[in-house]
C-alpha positions as CSV (number, residue, x, y, z in Angstrom):
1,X,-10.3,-11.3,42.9
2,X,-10.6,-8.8,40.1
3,X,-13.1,-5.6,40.1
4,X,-14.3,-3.5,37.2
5,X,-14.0,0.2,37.2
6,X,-15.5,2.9,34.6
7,X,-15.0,6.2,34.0
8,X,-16.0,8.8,30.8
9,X,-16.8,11.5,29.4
10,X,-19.0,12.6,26.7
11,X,-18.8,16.4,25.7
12,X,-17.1,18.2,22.4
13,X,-14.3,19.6,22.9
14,X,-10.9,20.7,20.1
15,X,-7.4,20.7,21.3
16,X,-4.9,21.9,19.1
17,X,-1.6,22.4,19.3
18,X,-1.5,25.7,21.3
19,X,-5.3,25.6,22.9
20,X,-5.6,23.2,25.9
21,X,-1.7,20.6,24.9
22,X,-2.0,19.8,29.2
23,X,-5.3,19.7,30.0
24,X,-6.6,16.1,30.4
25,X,-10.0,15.7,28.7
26,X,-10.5,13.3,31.3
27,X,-9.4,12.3,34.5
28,X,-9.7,9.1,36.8
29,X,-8.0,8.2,40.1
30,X,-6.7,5.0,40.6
31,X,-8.8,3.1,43.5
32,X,-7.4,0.5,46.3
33,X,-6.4,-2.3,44.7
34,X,-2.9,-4.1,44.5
35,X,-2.7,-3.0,40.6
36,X,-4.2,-2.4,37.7
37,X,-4.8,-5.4,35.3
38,X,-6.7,-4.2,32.2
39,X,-7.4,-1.0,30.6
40,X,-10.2,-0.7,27.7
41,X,-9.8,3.1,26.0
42,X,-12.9,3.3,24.2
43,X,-13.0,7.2,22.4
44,X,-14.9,8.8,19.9
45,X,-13.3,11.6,17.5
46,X,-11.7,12.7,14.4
47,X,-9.4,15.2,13.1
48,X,-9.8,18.7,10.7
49,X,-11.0,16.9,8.3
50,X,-8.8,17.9,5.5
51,X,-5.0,17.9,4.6
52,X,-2.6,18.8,1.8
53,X,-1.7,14.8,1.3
54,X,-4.5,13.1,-0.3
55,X,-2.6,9.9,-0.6
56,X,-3.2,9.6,3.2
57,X,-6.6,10.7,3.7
58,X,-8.2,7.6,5.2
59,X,-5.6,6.0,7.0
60,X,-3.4,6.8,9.8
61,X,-0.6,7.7,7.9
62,X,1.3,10.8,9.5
63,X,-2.0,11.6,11.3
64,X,-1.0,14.1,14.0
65,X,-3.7,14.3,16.1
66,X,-3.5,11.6,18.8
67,X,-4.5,10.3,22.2
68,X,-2.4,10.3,25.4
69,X,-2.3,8.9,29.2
70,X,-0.4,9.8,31.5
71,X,-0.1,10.1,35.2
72,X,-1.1,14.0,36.3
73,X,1.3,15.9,38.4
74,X,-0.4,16.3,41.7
75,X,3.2,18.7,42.8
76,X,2.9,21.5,40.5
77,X,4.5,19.2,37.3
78,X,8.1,18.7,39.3
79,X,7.9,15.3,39.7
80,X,10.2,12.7,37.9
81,X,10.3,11.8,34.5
82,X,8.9,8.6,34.9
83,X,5.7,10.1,37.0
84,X,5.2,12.5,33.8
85,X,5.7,9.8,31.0
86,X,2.4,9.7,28.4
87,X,1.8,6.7,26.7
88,X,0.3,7.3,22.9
89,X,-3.3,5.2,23.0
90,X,-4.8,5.5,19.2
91,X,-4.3,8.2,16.3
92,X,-7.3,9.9,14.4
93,X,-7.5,8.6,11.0
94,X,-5.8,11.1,8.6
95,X,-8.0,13.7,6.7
96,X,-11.7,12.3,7.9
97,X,-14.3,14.7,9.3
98,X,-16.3,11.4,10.4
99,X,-16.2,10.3,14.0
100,X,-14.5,7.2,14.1
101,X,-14.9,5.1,17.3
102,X,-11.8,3.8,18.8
103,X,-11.2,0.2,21.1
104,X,-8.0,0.6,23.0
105,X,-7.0,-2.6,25.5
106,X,-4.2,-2.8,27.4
107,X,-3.1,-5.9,29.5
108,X,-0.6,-5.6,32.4
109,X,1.0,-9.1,30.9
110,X,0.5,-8.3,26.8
111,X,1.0,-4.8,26.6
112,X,4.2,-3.4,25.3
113,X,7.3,-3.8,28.4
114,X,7.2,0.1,28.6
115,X,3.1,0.1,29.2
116,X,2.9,-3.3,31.4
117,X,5.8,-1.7,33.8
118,X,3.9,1.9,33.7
119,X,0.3,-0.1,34.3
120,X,2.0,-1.8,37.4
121,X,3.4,1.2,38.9
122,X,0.0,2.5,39.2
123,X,-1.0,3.0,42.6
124,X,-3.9,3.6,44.7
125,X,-4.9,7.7,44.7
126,X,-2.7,8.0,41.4
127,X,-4.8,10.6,39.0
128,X,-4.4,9.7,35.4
129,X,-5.2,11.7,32.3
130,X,-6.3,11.0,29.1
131,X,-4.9,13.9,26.6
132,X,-6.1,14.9,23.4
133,X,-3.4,15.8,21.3
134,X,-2.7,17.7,17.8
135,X,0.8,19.0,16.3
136,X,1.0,21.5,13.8
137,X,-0.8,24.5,13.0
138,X,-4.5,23.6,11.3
139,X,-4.6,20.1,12.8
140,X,-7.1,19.6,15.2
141,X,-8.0,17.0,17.7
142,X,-12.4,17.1,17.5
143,X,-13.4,14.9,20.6
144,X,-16.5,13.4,21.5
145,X,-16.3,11.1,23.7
146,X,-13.7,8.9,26.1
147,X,-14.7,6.4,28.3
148,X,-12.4,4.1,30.2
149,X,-12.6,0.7,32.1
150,X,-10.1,-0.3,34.6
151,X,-9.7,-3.9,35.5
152,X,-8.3,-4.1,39.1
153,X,-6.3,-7.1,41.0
154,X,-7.5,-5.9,44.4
């Protein structure tokens, strides 16, 4: 038997590369189940605006502002590598002041080996962030909105 799970958030917010690069703009814990079977990203944003390579605007072409999840340290960030690994979900379009709506899904059985064996070692009480990311100085990561649906195998 499977159950559905949402979670989101819908407030502005900018990350850049110095202002908030650890701060989950969201957070969800993961409830009792045996593990997670589906996750739908669904987020709402769009970078600066502007670059210096016009040949890219439009596309997401050395974009570098970016979406993240991860699990969130609960011991003060010592745990192991593998606790702290981020997976990249979608990239802004390069260069486009527009909000552009993103559709993420991951499936524990379709998903890339590294994101299938991260989505089963989820477990029960785990808190995971979703991170809005930028790079260099002047990019910046203009977020709107991030909602998330967990399927679970309980």
């Amino acid at each position: 038997m499977s159950e559905d799970h949402s979670y989101s958030k819908l407030e502005n917010a900018e990350y850049d590369q110095h202002r908030r690069p650890d701060e989950a703009y969201l957070t969800f814990t993961i409830p009792q189940c045996r593990h997670v079977r589906h996750i739908t990203f669904d987020i709402s944003s769009h970078d600066q605006g502007w670059s210096n390579y016009r040949h890219q605007w439009g596309t997401y072409e050395d974009s570098h502002t970016w979406f993240e999840v991860g699990v969130v340290p609960t011991d003060g960030g010592n745990g192991s590598p593998a606790d702290t690994t981020r997976h990249v979900i979608q990239r802004n379009v390069h260069a486009r002041r527009q909000t552009t709506n993103h559709i993420v899904s991951w499936d524990d059985e379709t998903a890339s080996t590294e994101v299938s064996e991260w989505m089963k070692a989820l477990k029960p009480g785990t808190t995971v962030g979703v991170f809005a990311r930028a790079l260099y100085p002047g990019w910046v990561n203009h977020v709107e909105r991030v909602a998330v649906r967990l399927e679970t195998l309980v």
